[in-house]
C-alpha positions as a printed NumPy array, in Angstrom:
array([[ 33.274,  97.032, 181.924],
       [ 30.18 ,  96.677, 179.708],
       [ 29.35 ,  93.462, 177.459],
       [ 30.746,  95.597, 174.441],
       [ 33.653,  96.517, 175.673],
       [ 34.399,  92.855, 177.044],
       [ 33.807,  91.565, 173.301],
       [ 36.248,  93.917, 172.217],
       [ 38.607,  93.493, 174.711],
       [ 38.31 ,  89.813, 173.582],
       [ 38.589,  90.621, 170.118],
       [ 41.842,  92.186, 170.771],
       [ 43.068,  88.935, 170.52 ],
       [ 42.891,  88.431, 167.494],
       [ 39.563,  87.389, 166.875],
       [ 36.72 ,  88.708, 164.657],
       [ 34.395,  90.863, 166.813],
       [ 31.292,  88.71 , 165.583],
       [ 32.849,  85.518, 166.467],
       [ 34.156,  87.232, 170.208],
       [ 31.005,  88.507, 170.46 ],
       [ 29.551,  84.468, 169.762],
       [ 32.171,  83.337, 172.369],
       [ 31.287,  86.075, 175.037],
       [ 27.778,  85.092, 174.723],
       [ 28.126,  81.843, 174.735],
       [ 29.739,  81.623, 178.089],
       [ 27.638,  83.791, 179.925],
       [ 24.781,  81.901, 178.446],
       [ 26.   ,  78.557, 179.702],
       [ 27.381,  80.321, 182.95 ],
       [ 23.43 ,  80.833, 183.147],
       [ 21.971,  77.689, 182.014],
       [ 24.245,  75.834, 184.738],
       [ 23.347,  77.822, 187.486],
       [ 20.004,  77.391, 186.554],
       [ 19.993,  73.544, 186.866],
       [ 21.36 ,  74.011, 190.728],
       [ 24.722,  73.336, 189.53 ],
       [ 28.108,  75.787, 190.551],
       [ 30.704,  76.983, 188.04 ],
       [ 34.246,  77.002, 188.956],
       [ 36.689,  79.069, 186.967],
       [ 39.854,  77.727, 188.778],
       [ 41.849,  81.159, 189.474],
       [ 38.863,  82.977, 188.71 ],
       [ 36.432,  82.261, 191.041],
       [ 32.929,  80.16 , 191.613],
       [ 29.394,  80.993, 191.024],
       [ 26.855,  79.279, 193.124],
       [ 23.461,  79.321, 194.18 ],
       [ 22.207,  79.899, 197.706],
       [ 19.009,  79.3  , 198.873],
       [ 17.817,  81.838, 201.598],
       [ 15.055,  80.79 , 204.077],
       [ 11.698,  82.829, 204.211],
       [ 11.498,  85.092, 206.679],
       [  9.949,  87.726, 208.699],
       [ 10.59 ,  91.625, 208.066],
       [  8.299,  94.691, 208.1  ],
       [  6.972,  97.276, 205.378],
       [  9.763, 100.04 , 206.244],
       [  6.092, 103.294, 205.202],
       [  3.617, 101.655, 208.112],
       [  5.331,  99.206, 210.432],
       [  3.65 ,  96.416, 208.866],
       [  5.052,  92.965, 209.372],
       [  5.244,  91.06 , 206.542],
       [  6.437,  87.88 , 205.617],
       [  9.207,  87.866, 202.754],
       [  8.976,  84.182, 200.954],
       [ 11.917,  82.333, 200.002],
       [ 14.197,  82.779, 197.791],
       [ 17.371,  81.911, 195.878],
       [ 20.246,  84.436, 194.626],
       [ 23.866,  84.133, 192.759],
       [ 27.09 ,  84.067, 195.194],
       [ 30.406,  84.566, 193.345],
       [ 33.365,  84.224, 195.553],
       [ 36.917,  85.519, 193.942],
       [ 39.575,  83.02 , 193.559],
       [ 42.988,  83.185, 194.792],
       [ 43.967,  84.966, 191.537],
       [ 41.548,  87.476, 191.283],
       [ 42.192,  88.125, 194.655],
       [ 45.5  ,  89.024, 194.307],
       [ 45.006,  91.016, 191.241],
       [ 43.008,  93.397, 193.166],
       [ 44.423,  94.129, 195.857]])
C-alpha cells in the first residue's frame, strides 16, 4: 500500500481526501519526530517502533578482501502487536 492509497483508504471514511491526507501526514510526521528524540511509539494492538543502536564493527569490502571498519549506527525496529499478528496469519 502506497501513501495515496492509504489517504484514500482513510478517506473512505468519510473524510475529505485533503483533510485524510493532513491526518496521514501528520502521524507519520510525528511517528518521525518521536523516534527522532530516542523515544518509542506504541500503537497498542498495532505494534511499537523503536530505535536500536547497533555497535561498530568489523566487516570486509565483499570486491578485494579488504577489512574495513563499519561505524556505528542506529536503525528503526517495528515489532507487530498481538493484533496485527493475528490478522496475518
Amino acid at each position: 500500500m502506497t501513501k495515496s492509497e492509504l489517504v484514500a483508504a482513510v478517506s473512505a471514511a468519510g473524510i475529505e481526501k485533503k483533510t485524510a491526507a493532513l491526518a496521514v501526514d501528520t502521524v507519520l510526521n510525528s511517528i518521525g519526530d518521536t523516534l527522532a528524540n530516542g523515544e518509542s511509539v506504541a500503537l497498542i494492538g498495532f505494534g511499537t517502533f523503536s530505535i536500536k543502536e547497533r555497535p561498530e564493527r568489523q566487516g570486509h569490502n565483499p570486491s578485494n578482501g579488504e577489512t574495513i571498519t563499519i561505524p556505528a549506527s542506529k536503525s528503526i525496529v517495528f515489532k507487530a502487536g498481538k493484533n496485527l499478528k493475528e490478522k496475518v496469519k
